[in-house]
C-alpha positions in Angstrom: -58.9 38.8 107.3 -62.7 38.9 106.7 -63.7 40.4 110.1 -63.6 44.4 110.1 -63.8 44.6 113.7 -60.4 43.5 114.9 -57.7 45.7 115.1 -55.4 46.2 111.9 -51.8 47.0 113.1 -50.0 43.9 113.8 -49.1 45.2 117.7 -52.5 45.8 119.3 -53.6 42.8 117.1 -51.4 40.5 119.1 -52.9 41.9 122.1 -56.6 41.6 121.3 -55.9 38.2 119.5 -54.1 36.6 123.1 -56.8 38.0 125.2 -59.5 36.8 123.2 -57.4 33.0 123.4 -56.8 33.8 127.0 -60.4 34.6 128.0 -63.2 33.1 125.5 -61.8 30.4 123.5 -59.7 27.2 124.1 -57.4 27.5 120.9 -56.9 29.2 117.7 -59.3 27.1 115.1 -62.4 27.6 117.5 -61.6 32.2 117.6 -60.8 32.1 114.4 -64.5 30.3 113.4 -66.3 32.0 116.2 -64.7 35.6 115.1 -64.1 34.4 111.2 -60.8 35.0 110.6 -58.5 33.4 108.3 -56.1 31.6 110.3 -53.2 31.7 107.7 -53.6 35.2 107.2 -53.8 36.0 111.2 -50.6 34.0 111.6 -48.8 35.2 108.7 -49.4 39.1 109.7 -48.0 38.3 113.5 -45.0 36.6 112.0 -44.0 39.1 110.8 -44.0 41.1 113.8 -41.7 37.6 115.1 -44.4 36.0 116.9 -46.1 32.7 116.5 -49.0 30.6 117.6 -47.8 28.0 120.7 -50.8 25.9 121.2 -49.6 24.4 124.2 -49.7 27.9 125.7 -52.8 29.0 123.8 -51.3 32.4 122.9 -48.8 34.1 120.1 -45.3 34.3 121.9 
């Protein structure tokens, strides 16, 4: 992912990535333009951790 500022390890990434959905942006494509971040890469790195995007939630589960 292109943006230094987000958090690395996959755990608190899941954390800052759903409050970020939860509070500021009303699904993934519009954080991941506003924060530039590769989508695939973002999903593929908390899938691995078991957790995917559930856009009718608006959060990794």
């Amino acid at each position: 992912m292109s943006n230094g500022s987000i958090p690395k390890d996959p755990v608190m990434l899941l954390s800052y990535v759903n409050t970020q959905l939860r509070d500021f942006y009303p699904d993934i494509e519009e954080m991941c333009k506003s924060l530039d971040i590769d989508r695939e890469e973002l999903e593929n790195k908390l899938a691995a951790i078991d957790y995917k995007y559930d856009g009718s939630m608006n959060k990794f589960v």
